[in-house]
C-alpha positions as CSV (number, residue, x, y, z in Angstrom):
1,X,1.6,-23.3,12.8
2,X,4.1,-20.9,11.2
3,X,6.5,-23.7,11.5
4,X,4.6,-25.9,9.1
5,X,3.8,-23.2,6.9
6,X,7.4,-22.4,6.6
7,X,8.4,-25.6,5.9
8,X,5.5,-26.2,3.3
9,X,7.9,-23.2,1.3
10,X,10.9,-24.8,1.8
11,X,12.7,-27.1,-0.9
12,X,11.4,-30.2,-1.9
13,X,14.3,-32.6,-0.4
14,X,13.9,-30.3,3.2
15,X,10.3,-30.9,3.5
16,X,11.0,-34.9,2.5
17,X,13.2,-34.9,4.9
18,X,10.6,-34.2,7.7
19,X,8.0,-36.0,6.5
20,X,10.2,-39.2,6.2
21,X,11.2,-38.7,9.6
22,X,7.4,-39.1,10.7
23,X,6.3,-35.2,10.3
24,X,3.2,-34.0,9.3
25,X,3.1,-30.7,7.5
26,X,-0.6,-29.8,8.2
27,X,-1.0,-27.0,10.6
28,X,-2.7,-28.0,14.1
29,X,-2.2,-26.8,17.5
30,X,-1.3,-28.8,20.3
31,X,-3.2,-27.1,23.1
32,X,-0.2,-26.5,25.2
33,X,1.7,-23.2,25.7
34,X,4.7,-22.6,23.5
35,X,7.7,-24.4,24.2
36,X,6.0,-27.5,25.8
37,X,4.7,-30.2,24.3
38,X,2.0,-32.5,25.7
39,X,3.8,-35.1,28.1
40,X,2.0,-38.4,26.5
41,X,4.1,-37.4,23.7
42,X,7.3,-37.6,24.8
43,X,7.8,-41.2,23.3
44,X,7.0,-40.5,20.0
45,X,8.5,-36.9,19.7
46,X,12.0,-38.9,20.8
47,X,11.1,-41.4,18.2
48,X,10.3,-38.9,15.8
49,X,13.4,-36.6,16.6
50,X,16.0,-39.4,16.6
51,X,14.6,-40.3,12.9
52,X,15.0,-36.7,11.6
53,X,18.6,-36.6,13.2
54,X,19.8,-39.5,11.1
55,X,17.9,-38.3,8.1
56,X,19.6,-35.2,7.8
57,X,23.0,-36.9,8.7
58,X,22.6,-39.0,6.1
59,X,20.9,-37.0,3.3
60,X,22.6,-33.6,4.1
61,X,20.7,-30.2,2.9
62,X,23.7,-27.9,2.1
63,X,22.4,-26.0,-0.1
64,X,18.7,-26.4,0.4
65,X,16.2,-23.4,-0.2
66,X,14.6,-22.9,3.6
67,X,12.6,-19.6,2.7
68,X,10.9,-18.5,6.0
69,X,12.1,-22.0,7.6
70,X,14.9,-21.4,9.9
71,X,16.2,-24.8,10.6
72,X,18.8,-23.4,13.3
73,X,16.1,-22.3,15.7
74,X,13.7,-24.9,14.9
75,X,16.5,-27.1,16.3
76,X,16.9,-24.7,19.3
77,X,13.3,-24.9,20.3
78,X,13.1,-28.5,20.2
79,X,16.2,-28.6,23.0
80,X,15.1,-26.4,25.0
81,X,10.7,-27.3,24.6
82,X,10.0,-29.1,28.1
83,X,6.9,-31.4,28.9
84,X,3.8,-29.2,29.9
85,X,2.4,-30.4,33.2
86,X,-0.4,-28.7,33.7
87,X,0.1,-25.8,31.7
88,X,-2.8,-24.5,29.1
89,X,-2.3,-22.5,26.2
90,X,-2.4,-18.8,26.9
91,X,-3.4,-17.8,23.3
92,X,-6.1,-19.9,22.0
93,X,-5.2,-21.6,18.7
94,X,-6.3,-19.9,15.3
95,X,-8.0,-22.1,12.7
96,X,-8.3,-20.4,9.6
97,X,-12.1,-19.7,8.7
98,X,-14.0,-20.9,5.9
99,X,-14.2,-17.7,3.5
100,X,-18.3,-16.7,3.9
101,X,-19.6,-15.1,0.9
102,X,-21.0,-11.5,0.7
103,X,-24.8,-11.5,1.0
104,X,-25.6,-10.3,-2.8
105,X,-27.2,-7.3,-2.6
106,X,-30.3,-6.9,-5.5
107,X,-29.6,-5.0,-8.4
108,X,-33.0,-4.0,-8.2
109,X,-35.3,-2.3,-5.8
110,X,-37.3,-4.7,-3.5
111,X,-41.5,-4.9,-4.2
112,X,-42.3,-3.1,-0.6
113,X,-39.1,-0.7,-2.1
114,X,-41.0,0.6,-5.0
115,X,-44.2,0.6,-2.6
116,X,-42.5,3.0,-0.9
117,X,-41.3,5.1,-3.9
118,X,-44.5,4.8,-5.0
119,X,-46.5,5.9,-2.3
120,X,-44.0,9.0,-1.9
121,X,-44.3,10.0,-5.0
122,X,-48.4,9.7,-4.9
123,X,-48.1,12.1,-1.8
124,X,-45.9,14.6,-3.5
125,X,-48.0,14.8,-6.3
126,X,-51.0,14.9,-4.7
127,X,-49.4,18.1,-2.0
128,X,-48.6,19.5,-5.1
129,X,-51.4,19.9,-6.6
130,X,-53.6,20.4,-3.9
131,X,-50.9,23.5,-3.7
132,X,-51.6,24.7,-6.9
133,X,-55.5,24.5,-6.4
134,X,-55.3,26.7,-3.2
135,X,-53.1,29.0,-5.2
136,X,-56.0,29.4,-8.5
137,X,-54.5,27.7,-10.8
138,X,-55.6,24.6,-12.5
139,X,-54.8,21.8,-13.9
């Protein structure tokens, strides 16, 4: 995933270069652990490879803003990224979530709210001057 998102940053002629050769730049996850790639694959990843090979042979990209995209160890991890037999991802693959609003909070206080107030201040007031009745004075 950060390989796509690298290459999304990358110059215009580098990222038409991959997506000519058959690439897609939208992030997914493959299921399998790093540096294997599911074995049904295999055919089209060749396919795919052999297409990006001649594309950059022919086009060239001296000089080509990469950003983040390091096309030297892109290269190196599709040498050395074996078919997975077997083998399940160890860290499960991160979609980004939906962003979920805040609950709006009320600007004012809710009816059983100002019950409440209400009734506290009734009590108060009532304490009070039950207070001041005992005491001799009134109102």
């Amino acid at each position: 995933m950060k390989t796509a998102d690298a290459l999304r940053g990358a110059s215009p002629k580098l990222r038409q270069v991959f997506v000519d050769a058959g690439f897609i730049l939208d992030s997914h996850g493959s299921g399998e652990s790093r540096g294997f790639y599911p074995p049904e694959d295999a055919a089209a990843r060749e396919k795919v490879l052999r297409q990006l090979f001649a594309n950059i042979r022919t086009t060239g990209l001296r000089g080509q803003y990469c950003g983040e995209f390091d096309l030297r160890d892109f290269l190196r991890h599709v040498r050395s990224a074996q078919p997975g037999i077997g083998i399940k991802r160890r860290d499960p693959v991160r979609r980004p979530q939906p962003a979920t609003p805040a609950p709006a909070k009320p600007d004012r206080r809710t009816v059983p709210g100002r019950i409440g107030f209400a009734l506290g201040l009734a009590v108060i007031v009532f304490v009070l001057l039950k207070y001041l009745a005992a005491a001799g004075a009134t109102p």
